[in-house]
N, C-alpha and C positions, 0 to 999 in steps of 0.2 A: 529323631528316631534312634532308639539305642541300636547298637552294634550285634552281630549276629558272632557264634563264636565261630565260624570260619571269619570273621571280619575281623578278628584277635587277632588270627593269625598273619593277616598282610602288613607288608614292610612298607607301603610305598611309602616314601619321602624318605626314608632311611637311607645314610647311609656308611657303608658295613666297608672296613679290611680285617683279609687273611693270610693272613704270614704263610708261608710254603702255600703260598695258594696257586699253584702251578699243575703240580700234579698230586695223584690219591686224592686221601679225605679231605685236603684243604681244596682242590679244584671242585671235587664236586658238593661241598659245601657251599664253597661259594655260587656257582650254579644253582643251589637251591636258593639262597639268599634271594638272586635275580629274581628266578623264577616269583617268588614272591614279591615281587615288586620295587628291592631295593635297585641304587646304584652298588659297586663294586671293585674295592680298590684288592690288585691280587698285587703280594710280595715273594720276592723270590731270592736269591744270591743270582740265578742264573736267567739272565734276559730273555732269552729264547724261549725258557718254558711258560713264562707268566705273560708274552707275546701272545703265542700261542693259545694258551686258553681264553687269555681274556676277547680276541678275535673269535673263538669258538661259542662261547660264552653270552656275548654280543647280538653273535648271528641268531644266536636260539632265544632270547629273550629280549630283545628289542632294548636291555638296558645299557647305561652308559657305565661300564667297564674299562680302567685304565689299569696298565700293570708298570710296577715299578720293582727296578734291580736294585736292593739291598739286605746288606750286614747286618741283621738287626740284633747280633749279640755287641753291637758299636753304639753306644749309646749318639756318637756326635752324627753317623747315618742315620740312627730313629731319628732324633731331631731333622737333620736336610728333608728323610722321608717324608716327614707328618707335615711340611707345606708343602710341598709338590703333589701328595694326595691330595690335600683340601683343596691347592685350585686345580685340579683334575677331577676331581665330586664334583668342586662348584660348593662346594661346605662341609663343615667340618663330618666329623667321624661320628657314628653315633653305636654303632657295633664293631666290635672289634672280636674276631677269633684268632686267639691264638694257638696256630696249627705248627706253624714250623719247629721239627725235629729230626735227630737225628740217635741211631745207635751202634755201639761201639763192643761187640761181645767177644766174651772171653773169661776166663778163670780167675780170679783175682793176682794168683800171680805171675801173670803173663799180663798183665794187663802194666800199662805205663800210667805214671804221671798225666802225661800229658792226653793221652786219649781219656783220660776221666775227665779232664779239664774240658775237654770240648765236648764232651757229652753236657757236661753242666752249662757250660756257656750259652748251647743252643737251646735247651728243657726248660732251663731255671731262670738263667740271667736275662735272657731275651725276651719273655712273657714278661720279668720286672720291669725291664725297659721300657718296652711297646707300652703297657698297661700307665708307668711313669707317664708318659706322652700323651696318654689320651684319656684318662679316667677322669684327673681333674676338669676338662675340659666338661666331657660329659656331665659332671657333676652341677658344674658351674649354671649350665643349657636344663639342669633338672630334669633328663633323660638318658640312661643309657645301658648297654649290656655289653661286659664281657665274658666271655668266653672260653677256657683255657681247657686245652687237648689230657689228660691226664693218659692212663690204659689202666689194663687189669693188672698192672704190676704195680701201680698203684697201692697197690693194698693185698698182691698175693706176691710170692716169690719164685725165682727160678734161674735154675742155677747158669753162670756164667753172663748175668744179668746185672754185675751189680753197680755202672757209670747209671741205666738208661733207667732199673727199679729207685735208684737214689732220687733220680731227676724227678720223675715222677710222682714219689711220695710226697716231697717238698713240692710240688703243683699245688697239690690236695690243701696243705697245711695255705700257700701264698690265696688260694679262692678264697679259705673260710674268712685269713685276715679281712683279706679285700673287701668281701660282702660286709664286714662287720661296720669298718671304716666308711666305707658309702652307703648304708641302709637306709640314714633319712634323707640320704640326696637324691633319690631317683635312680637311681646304676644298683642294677643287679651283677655280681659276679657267681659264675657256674661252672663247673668243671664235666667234661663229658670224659669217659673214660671207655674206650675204644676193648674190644678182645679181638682175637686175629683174624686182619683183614686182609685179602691180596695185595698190597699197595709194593710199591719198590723196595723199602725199608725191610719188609719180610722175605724178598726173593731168596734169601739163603738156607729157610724153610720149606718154602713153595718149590725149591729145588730138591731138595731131600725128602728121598719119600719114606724113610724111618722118622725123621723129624716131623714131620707132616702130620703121620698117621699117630704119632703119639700126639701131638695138638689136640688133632679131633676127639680123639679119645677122651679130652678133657672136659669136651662142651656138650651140655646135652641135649645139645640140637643137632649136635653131630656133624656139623658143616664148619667151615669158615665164612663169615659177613661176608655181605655184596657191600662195592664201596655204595651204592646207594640207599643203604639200609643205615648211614648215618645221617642221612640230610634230614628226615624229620624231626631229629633230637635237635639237629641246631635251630631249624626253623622257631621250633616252639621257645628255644629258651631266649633267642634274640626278639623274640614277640611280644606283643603286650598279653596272649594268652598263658606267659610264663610272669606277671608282673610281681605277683605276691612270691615268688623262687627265689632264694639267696643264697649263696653261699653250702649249696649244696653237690651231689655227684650222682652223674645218671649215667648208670652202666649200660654197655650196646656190645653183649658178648658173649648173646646167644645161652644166657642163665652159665657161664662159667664160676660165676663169684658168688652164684646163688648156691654152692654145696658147703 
């Protein structure tokens, strides 16, 4: 019997990590992953938080959820990471989002050295690494998806922006590589590019109600994203209803980058 297209979209047997999968858009991405039927490896720097959900996480979807604390801008941590997940799945990886980031704003000349260094370390270097780690694997097995976090800055600009727009852009640029590299192997890579969401990363907006209200002003839907307004974009692209999708970017930002 063929497959129905809700039958596209189920994960089970998958299974899926997400870097900053603790909290924001990586916890409740990965939340939907579950919901969907995968298992789910959450990555964190901070043990408590990916504790935390993945016990949350768990409880709500009966799947087997393990959280693990690492560096993943360390290349010799991705490595230790990527066997302690696989026997914590019980096998290997089969989607990978990579969520974790960080930003660092400021004017260019206030800005250091070395806080551009860590903005790039976690944006840029860290998706090379993870993806280093698990792509080939993927490839090998003749199935897989990744997934990398880009935003609207991506591809628009703003001012005192320029560690977190840098990181960002080059996302965009490392997907299309990727897709092109693994196109007849089975592994799709994709980039979803987020516009402004509540998550922790923006509190210094979500505080300022001038900063605030110029945001909205941009989007013409006039709001800012619910964090659950991005779990369907990941659903789909980690699915087989995304299978013919490569190396492309789905925007989720409320028609911002549509003017």
């Amino acid at each position: 019997m063929s497959k129905t297209v809700l039958d596209l979209f189920q994960l089970t047997g998958r299974r899926a990590l997400v870097t900053g999968g603790g909290k924001g858009l990586g916890r409740v991405m990965a939340q939907a992953l579950a919901e969907a039927g995968a298992d789910v490896a959450l990555v964190s720097r901070t043990q408590a938080d990916v504790d935390s959900a993945a016990a949350e996480i768990a409880a709500a979807t009966g799947r087997r959820i393990v959280p693990f604390a690492a560096d993943v801008t360390r290349a010799s941590e991705v490595a230790a990471m990527a066997g302690a997940i696989e026997r914590g799945l019980e096998g290997p990886v089969d989607i990978l989002i990579n969520n974790a980031g960080v930003n660092i704003r400021g004017n260019l000349a206030d800005l250091t050295e070395d806080e551009f260094d860590a903005v790039l370390s976690v944006n840029l270097k860290a998706p090379f690494l993870v993806s280093k780690q698990f792509a080939p694997g993927m490839a090998e097995r003749g199935w897989g998806r990744v997934i990398n976090l880009g935003s609207i800055l991506s591809v628009i600009g703003v001012a005192g922006r320029v560690p977190y727009a840098s990181s960002k852009a080059a996302i965009l640029g490392m997907t299309r590589v990727l897709a092109l590299e693994y196109a007849t192997k089975g592994v799709t890579v994709n980039a979803i590019c987020p516009g402004p969401f509540a998550t922790d990363m923006n509190k210094p907006l979500l505080e300022n109600p001038e900063a605030y209200a110029a945001f909205v002003a941009k989007i013409p839907m006039g709001r800012w994203g619910e964090l659950h307004e991005i779990t369907g974009s990941a659903v789909f692209l980690a699915s087989d209803a995304a299978s013919f999708i490569t190396g492309t970017t789905l925007f989720v930002d409320g028609g911002w980058t549509a003017q």
